[in-house]
C-alpha positions as CSV (number, residue, x, y, z in Angstrom):
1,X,25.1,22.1,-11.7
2,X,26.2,19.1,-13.8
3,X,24.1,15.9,-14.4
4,X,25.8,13.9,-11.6
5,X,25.3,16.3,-8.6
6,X,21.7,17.3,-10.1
7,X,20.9,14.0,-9.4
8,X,22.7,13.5,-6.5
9,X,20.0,16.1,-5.1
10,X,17.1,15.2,-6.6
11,X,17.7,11.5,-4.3
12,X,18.6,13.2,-1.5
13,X,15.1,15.5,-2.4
14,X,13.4,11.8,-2.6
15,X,14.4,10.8,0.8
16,X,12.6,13.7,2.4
17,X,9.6,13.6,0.4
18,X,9.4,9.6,1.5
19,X,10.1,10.9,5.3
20,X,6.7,12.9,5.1
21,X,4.9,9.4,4.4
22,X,6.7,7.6,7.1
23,X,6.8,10.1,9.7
24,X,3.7,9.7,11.1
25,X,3.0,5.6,11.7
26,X,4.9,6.2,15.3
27,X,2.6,9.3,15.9
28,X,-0.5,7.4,16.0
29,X,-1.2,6.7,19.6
30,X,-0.1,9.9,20.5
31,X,-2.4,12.1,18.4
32,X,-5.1,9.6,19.8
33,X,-3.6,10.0,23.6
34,X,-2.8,13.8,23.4
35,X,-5.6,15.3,21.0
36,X,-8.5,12.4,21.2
37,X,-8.6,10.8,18.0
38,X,-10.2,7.9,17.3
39,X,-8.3,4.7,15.3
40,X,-10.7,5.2,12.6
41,X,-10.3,8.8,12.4
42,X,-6.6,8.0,11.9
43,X,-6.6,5.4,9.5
44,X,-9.0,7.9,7.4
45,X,-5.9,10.4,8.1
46,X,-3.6,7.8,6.8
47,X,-5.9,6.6,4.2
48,X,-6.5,10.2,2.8
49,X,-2.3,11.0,1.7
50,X,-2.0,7.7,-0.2
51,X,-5.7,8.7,-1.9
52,X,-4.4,12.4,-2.7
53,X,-1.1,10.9,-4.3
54,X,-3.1,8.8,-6.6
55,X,-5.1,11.3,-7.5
56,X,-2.1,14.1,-8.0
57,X,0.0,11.4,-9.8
58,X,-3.0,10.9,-12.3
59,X,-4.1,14.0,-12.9
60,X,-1.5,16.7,-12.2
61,X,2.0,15.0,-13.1
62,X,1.5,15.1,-16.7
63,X,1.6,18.7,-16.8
64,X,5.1,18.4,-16.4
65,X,5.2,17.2,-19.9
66,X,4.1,19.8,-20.8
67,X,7.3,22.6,-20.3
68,X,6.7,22.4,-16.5
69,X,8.8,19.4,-14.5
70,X,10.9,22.0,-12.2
71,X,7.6,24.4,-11.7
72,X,5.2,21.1,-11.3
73,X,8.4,20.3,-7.9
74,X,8.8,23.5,-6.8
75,X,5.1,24.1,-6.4
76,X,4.7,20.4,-5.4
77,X,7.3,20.9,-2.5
78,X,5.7,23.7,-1.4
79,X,2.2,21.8,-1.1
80,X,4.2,19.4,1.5
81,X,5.7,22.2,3.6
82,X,2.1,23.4,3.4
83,X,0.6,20.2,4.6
84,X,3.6,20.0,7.2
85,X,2.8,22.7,8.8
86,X,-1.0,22.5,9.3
87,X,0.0,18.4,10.8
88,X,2.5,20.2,13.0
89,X,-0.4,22.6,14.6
90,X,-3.3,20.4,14.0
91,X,-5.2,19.4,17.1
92,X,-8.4,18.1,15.6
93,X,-9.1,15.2,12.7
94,X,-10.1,17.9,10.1
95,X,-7.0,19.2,10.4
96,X,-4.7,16.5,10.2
97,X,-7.1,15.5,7.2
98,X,-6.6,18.9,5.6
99,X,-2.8,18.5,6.2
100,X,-2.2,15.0,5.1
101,X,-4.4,15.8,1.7
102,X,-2.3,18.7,1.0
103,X,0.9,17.1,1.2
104,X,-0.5,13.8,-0.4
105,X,-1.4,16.4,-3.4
106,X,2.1,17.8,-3.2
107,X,3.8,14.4,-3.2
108,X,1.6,13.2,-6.2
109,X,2.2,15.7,-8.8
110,X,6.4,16.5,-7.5
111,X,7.4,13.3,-7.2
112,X,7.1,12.3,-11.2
113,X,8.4,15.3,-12.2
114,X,11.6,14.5,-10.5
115,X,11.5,11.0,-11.8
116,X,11.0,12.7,-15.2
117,X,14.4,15.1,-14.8
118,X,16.5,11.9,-13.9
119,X,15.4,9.8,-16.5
120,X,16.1,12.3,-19.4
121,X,19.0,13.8,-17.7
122,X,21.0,10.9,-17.6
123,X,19.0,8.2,-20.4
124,X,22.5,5.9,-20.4
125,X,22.0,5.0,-16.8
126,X,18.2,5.1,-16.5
127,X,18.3,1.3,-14.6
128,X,20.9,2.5,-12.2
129,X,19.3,6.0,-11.5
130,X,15.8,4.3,-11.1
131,X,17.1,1.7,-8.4
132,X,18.8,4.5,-6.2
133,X,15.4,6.4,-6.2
134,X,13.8,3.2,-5.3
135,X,16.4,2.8,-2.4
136,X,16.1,6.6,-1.4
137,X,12.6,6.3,-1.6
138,X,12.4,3.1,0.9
139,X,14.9,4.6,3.2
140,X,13.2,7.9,3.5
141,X,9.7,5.9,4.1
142,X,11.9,4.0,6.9
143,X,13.8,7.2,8.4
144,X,10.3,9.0,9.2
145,X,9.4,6.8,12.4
146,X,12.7,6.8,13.6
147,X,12.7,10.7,12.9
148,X,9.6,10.9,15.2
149,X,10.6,8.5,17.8
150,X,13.7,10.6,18.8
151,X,12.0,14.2,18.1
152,X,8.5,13.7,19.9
153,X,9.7,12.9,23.5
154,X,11.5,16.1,24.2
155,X,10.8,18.4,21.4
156,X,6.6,17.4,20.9
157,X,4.8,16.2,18.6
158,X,4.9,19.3,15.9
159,X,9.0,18.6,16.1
160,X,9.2,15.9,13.2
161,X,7.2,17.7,11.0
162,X,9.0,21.2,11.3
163,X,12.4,19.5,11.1
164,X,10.8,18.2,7.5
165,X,9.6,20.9,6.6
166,X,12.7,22.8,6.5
167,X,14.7,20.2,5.0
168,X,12.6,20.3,1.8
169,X,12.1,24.4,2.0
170,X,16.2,23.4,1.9
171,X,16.4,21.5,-1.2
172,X,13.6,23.3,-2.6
173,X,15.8,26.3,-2.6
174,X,19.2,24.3,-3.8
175,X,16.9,23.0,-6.9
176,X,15.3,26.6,-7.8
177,X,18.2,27.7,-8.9
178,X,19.7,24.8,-10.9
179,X,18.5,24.4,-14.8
180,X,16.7,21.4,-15.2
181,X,15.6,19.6,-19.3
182,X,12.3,20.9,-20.1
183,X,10.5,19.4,-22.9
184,X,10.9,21.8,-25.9
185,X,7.4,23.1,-26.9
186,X,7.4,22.0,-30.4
187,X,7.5,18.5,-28.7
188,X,5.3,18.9,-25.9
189,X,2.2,16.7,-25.5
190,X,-1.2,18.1,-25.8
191,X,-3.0,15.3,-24.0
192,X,-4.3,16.6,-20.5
193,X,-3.8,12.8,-18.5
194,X,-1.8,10.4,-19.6
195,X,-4.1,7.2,-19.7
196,X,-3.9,7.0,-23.2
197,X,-0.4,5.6,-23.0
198,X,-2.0,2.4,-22.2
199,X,-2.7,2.2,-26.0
200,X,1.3,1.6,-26.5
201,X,1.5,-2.0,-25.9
202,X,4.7,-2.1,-24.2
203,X,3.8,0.5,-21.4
204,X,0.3,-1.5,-20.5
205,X,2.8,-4.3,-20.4
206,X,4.5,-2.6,-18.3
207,X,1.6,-1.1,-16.0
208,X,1.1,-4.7,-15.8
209,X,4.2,-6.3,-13.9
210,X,4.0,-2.8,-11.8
211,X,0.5,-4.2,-11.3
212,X,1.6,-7.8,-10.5
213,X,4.3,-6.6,-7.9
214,X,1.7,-4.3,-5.9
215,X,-1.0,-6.9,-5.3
216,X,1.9,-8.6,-3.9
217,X,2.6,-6.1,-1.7
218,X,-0.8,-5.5,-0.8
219,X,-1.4,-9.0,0.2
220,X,1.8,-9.5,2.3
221,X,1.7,-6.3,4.0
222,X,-2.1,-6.6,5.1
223,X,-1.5,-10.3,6.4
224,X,2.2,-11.2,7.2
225,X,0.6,-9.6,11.4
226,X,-2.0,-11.3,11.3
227,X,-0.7,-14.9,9.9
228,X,2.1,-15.0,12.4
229,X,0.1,-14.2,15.2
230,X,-2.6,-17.4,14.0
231,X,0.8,-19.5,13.5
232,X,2.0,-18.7,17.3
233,X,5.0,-17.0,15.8
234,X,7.3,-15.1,18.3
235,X,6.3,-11.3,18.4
236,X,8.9,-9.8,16.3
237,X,8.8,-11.8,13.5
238,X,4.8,-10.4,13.7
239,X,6.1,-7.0,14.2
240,X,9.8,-7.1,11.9
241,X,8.5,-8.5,8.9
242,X,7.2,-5.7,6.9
243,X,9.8,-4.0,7.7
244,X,12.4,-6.4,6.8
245,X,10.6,-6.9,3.7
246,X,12.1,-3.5,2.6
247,X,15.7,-3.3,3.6
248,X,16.7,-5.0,0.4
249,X,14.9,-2.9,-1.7
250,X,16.8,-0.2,0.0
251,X,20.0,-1.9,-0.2
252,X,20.1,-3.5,-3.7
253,X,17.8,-1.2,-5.7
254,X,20.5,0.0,-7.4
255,X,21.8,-2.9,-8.7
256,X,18.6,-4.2,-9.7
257,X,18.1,-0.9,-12.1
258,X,21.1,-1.6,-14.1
259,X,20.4,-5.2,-14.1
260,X,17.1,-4.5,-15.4
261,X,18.2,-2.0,-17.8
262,X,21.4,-4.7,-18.9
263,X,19.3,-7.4,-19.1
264,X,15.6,-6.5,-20.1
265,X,13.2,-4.4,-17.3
266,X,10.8,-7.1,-18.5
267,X,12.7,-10.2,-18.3
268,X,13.8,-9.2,-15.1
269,X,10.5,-8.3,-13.7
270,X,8.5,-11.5,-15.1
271,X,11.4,-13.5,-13.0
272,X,11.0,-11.5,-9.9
273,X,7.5,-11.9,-10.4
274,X,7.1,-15.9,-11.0
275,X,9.6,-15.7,-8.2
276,X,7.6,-13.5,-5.7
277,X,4.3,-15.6,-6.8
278,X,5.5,-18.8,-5.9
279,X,6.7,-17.5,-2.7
280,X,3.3,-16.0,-2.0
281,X,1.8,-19.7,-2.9
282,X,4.1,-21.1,-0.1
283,X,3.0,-18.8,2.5
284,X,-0.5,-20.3,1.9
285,X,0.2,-23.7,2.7
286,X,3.5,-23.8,5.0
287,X,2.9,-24.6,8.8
288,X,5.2,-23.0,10.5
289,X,6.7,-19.7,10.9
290,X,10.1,-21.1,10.5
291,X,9.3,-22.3,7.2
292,X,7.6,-19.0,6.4
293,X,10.7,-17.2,7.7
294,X,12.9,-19.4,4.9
295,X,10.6,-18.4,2.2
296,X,10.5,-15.2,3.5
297,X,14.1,-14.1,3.0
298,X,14.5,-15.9,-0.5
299,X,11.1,-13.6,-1.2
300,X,13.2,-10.5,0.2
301,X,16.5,-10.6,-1.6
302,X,14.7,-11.9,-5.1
303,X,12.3,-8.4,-4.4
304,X,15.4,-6.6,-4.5
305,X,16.7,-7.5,-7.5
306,X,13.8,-7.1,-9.2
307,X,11.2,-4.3,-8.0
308,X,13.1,-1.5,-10.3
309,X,12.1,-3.7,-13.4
310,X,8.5,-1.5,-14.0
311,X,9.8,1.5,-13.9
312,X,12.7,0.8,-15.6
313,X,10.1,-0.7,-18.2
314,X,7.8,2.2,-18.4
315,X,10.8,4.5,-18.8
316,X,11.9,2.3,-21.5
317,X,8.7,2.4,-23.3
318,X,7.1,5.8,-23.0
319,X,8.0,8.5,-25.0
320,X,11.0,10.7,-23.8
321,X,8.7,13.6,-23.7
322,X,6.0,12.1,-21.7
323,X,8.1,10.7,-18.8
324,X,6.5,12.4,-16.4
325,X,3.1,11.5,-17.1
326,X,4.4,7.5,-17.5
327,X,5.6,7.6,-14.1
328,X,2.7,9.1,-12.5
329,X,0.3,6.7,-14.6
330,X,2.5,3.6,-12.9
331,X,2.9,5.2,-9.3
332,X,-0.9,6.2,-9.1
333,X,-2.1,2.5,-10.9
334,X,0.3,0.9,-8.6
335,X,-1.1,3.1,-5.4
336,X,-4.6,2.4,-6.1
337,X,-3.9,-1.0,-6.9
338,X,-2.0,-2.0,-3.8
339,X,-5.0,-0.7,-1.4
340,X,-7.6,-2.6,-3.3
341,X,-5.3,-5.8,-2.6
342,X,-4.8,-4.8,0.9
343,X,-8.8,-4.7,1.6
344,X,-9.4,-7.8,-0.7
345,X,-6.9,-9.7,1.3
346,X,-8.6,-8.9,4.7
347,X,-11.7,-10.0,3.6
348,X,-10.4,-13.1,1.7
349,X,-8.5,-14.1,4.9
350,X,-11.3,-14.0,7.2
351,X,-13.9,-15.7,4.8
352,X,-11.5,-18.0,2.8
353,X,-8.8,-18.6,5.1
354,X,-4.5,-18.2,4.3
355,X,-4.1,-21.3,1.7
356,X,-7.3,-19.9,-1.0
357,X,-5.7,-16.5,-0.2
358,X,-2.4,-16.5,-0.8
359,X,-3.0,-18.7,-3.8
360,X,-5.1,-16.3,-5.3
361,X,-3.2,-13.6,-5.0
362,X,-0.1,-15.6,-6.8
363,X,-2.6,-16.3,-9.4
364,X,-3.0,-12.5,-10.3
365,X,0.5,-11.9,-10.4
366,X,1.2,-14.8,-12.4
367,X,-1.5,-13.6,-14.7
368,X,-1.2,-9.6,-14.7
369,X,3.3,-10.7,-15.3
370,X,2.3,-13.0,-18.1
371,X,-0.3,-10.4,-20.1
372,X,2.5,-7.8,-19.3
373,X,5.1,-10.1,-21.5
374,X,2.8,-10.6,-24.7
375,X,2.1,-6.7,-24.3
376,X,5.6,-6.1,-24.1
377,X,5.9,-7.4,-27.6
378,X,9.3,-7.5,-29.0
379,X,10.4,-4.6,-26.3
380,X,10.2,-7.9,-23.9
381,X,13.9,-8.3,-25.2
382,X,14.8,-4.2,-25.3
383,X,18.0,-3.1,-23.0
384,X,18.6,0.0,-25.0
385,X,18.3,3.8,-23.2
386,X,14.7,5.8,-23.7
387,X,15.5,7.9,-26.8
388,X,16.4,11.2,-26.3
389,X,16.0,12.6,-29.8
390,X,13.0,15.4,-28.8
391,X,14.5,18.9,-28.0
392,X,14.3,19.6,-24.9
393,X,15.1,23.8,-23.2
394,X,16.7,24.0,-20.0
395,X,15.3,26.1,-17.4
């Protein structure tokens, strides 16, 4: 399989893995109505994935620096199919807890390893290959409740998750037998996690603006509901708005990797960034949900743009043969991150009210994008491909 078409299926391997998030956030009320789940028991389900990914991205990517990326999938895919299954057949809250932590695990230490395969595969075109995972990635997360709506009513409520589960047991199949670039032993790292490549200045920096765009998502996503129902807004800009919020990440992902990667990942990102935070400092303070709505889609297409530009950055700046472990570090900061921000927002909200909130929040962007740049060091300014020169085995 050449580079091109390896590619090609490692997105299209993306997009399910995202669906296997998605799928379920249209399933809710009927595992409550049909099995007698409580909403807290649920969010706990929904809670527990996003936990296991942090903790698989953290502590089990790496390992696929280490002469393992295709192994580190296949066995990663496998977990998910795992999980699948036991959510299709699951009719009590241990095991949907069981399911969702297995394929959380699955996603967590697969999901870098592929990032890994792309960005040495094909260093030249690392911004444009980052931005169409992004995109894949969003429209896979997207796909799953549509997946669900259509499957559940006549097929029931196992149906989404056996239709997944044999499209990755598909591309798992397709990608065993394809050579992927393994890092050459001689040049394989012999650190066990990879937090210690926040001692290279221009990955922290990096880390950072990753950092900066998650408590922004945190923050809108927890309270764009619950501000427009306080404002009177009509219900579907309520309802709409989150999900709006991703179609041009979907859409223009791609074009925002290779402008990161032609322009700087870090100048990029600090833009996006000041951007985003001054859009988030509006939000605060506007009265209406017209006005909100104006901000809002100036907030939206500048978020396209520039959402690639961290891990663009932190495949810039890590070593070529530690790829995997960079992007895991990022995805599992950036997951734990974006929760924290979530629940701080909730709280904030209720006890400080919108305009203290939102102006906070800007306030750690601002700050996290700003000690990103003086990290970033001289790199701040970099446009030039990861280097390749490690030796790295096909297998």
């Amino acid at each position: 399989m050449n580079v091109k078409r390896l590619i090609v299926t490692l997105q299209v391997a993306t997009a399910i893995m995202s669906m296997t998030y998605g799928v379920m956030f249209t399933m809710l009320d009927d595992y409550r109505d049909e099995y007698g789940i409580s909403e807290s028991g649920l969010g706990l389900v929904l809670a527990i994935g996003f936990f296991a990914a942090f903790i698989g991205q953290i502590t089990l990517a790496p390992l696929a620096d280490r002469g393992h990326a295709k192994r580190m999938m296949i066995i990663g895919f496998a977990l998910v199919v795992a999980g699948s299954l036991v959510m299709a057949f699951g009719t009590t809250l241990i095991a949907l807890l069981v399911g969702r932590l297995v394929m959380g695990v699955g996603g967590g230490m697969s999901l870098p390893a592929l990032r890994k395969i792309v960005i040495v595969s094909d260093p030249d075109n690392l911004g444009g290959n980052m931005g169409r995972l992004l995109s894949v990635d969003i429209a896979g997360f997207a796909l799953g409740p549509m997946l669900s709506a259509v499957l559940i009513g006549p097929f029931g409520l196992a149906s989404p998750f056996l239709v997944i589960s044999a499209a990755v047991v598909a591309i798992t199949v397709a990608l065993s037998r394809v050579s992927v670039p393994e890092t050459a032993h001689e040049d394989q790292p012999s650190e066990r996690f990879a937090f210690d490549l926040l001692r290279i200045p221009a990955v922290a920096g990096a880390v950072l603006i990753g950092v900066a765009l998650f408590v922004m998502i945190g923050t809108f996503d927890s309270l764009w509901a619950l501000m427009m129902e306080d404002l009177e807004a009509a219900d579907w800009i309520a309802n709409m708005g989150v999900s709006l919020f991703a179609i041009p990440m979907a859409l223009l992902g791609p074009y925002g990797g290779r402008l990161a990667q032609r322009k700087g990942p870090y100048r990029v990102g600090a833009i996006g960034m000041t951007v985003g935070a001054a859009c988030m400092t509006l939000y605060g303070f506007l009265p209406t949900p017209a006005l909100m709505l104006v901000v809002f889609f100036v907030h939206i297409m500048n978020d396209g743009f520039t959402v690639t530009s961290a891990g663009v950055a932190v495949g810039l700046a890590a070593p070529a043969e530690r790829q995997a472990g960079a992007q895991g570090l990022l995805g599992g900061i950036q997951t734990l991150v974006g929760g924290m921000a979530a629940s701080l927002a909730g709280w904030s909200y209720d006890h400080l009210g919108r305009g203290p909130t939102f102006t906070i929040a800007a306030a750690c962007i601002l700050a996290c994008t700003a000690t990103g740049l003086v990290l970033a060091g001289d790199k701040r300014r970099s446009i030039a491909p990861i280097t390749t020169d490690v030796s790295v085995g096909a297998h």
